[in-house]
C-alpha positions as CSV (number, residue, x, y, z in Angstrom):
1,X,0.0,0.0,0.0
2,X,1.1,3.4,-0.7
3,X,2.2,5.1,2.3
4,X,1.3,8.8,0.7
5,X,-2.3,7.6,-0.5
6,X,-3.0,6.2,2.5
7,X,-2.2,9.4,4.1
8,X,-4.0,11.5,1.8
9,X,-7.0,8.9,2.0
10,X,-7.3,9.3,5.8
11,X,-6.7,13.1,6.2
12,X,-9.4,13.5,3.3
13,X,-11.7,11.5,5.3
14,X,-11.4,13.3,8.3
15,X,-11.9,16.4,6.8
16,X,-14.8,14.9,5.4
17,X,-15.7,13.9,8.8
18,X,-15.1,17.0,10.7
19,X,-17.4,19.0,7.9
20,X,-20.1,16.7,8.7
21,X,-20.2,17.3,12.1
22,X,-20.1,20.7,11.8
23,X,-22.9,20.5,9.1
24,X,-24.8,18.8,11.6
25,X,-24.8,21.5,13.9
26,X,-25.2,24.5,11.0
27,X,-29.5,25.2,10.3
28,X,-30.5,24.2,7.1
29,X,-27.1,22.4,6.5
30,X,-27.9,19.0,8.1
31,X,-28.6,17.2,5.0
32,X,-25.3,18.5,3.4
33,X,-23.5,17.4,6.9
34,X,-24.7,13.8,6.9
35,X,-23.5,13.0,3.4
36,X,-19.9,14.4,4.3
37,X,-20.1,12.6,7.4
38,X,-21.1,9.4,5.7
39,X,-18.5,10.2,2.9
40,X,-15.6,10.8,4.7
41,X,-16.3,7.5,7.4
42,X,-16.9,5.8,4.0
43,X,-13.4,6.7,3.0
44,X,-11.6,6.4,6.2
45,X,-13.1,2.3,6.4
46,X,-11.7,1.7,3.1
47,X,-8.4,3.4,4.1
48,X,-8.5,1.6,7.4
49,X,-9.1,-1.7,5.6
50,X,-6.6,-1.6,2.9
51,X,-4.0,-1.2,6.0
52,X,-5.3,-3.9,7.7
53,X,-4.7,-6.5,4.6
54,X,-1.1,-5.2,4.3
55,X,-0.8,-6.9,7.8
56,X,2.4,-4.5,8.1
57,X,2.1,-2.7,11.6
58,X,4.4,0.5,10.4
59,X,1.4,1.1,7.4
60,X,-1.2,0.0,10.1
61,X,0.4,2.3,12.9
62,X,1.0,5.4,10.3
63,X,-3.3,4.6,9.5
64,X,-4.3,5.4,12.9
65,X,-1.1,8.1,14.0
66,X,-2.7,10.1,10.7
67,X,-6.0,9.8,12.1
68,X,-5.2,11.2,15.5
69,X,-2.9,13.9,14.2
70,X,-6.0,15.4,12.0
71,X,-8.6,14.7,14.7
72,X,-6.5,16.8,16.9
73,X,-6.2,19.5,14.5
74,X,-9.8,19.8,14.4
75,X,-10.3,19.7,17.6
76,X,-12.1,22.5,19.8
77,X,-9.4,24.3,21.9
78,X,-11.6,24.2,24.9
79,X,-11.9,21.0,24.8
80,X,-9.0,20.3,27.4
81,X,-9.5,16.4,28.0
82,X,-10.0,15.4,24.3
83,X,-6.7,17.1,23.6
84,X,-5.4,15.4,26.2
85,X,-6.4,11.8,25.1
86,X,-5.1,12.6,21.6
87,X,-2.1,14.4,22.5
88,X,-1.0,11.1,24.7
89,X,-2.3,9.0,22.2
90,X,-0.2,10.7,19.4
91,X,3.1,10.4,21.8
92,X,2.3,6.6,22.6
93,X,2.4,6.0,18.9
94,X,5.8,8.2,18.6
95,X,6.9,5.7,20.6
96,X,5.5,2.5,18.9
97,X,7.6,4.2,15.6
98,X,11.0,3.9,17.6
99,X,10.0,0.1,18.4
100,X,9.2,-0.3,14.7
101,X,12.8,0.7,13.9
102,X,14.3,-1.0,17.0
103,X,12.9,-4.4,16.2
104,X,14.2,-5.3,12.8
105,X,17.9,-4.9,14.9
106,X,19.4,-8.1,15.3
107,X,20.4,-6.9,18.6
108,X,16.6,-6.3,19.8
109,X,17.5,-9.9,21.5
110,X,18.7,-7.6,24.2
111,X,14.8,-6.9,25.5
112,X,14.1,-10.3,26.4
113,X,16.6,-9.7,29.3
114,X,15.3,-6.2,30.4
115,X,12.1,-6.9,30.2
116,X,10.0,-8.5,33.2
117,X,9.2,-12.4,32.3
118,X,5.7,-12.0,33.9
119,X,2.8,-12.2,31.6
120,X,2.0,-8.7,32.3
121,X,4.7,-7.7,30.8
122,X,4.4,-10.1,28.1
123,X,2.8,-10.1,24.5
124,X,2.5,-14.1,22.9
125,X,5.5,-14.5,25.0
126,X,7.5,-11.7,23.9
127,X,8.1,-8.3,25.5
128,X,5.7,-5.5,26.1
129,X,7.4,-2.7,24.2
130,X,6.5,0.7,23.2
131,X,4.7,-0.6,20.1
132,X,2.1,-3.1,22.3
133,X,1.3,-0.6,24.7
134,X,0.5,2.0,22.1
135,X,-1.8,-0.2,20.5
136,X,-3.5,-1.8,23.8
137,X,-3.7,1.9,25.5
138,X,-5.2,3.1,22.1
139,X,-8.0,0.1,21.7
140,X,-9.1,1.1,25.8
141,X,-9.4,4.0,24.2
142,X,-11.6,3.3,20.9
143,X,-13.7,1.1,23.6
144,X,-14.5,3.6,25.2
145,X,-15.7,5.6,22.6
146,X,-17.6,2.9,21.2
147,X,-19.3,2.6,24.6
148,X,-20.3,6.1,24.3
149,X,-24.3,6.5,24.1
150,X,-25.8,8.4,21.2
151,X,-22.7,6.9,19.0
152,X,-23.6,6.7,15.1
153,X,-23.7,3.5,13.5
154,X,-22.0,3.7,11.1
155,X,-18.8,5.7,13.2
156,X,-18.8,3.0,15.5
157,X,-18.3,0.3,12.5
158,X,-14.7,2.6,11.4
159,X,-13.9,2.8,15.7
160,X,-14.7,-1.3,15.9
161,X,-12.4,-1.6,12.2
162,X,-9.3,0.7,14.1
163,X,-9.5,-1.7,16.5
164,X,-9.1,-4.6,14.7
165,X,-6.7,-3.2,13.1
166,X,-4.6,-2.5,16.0
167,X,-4.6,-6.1,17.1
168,X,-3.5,-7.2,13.6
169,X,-1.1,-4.5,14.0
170,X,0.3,-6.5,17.5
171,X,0.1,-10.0,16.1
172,X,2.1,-8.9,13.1
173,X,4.6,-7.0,15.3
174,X,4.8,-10.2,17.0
175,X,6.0,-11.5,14.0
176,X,8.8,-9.5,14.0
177,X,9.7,-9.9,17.7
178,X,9.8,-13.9,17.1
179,X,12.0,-13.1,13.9
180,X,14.4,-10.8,15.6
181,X,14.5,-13.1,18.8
182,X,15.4,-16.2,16.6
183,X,18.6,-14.4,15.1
């Protein structure tokens, strides 16, 4: 998958997004709101999607780092705690990028003897690095979105989709772990 599309496809989508919900809120431009809504969660599922079949975390992480960068761009400036989810959430998937680079390293061996061998700490058997704690953190966080009452439909089928992707994302990365590990 192309890395730039993919980007493009997702920021497009949220813009779409954003317009909708601010069409929704506009008199006399509901109607116009809903079908950029409904357009721009169309496009983001198919963007979300096509990452998920590349089964690469780096295309599946950039997917949902693009997301929350233009979600937080949109976001209200008053809107303290939302900017504070997103802000953390962008800085826990800075992280994941530095584990994306760290485990192709023949000497990422190293981890498996700083970190803990309790299955908290633990992913399949491997270690719970940057990149799995991005990705579980960020699911707890789509969950609780989902959970939230009055949630469109069709929004919560692209939140459910993110988070399917991220645990493709984590089984894939644990791909790389076992590979790394085994050199």
């Amino acid at each position: 998958m192309d890395k730039i599309g993919l980007t493009l496809d997702i920021s497009n989508a949220v813009i779409n997004i954003d317009a909708g919900r601010k069409g929704f809120a506009t008199k006399g431009k509901a109607e116009e709101g809903r079908m950029s809504y409904e357009t721009g969660i169309i496009q983001a599922m198919s963007a979300f999607k096509g990452a998920q079949i590349t089964n690469d975390p780096k295309i599946i992480a950039l997917a949902e780092y693009t997301f929350l960068i233009q979600e937080l761009q949109f976001c209200v400036g008053t809107d303290k705690k939302t900017i504070s989810s997103l802000t953390a959430a962008v800085q826990s998937f800075d992280d994941a990028f530095l584990a994306l680079q760290v485990v192709t390293d023949p000497r990422y061996i190293i981890t498996e003897k700083v970190f803990p061998h309790h299955k908290d700490y633990r992913v399949g058997g491997f270690p719970k690095d940057s990149f799995h704690v991005a990705c579980r953190s960020h699911k707890t966080r789509l969950e609780n979105i989902i959970r939230s009452p009055g949630i469109d439909p069709i929004e919560k089928s692209l939140l459910q989709q993110r988070q399917a992707n991220l645990s493709t994302a984590q089984n894939a990365y644990v791909e790389k772990q076992k590979k790394a590990m085994s050199e």
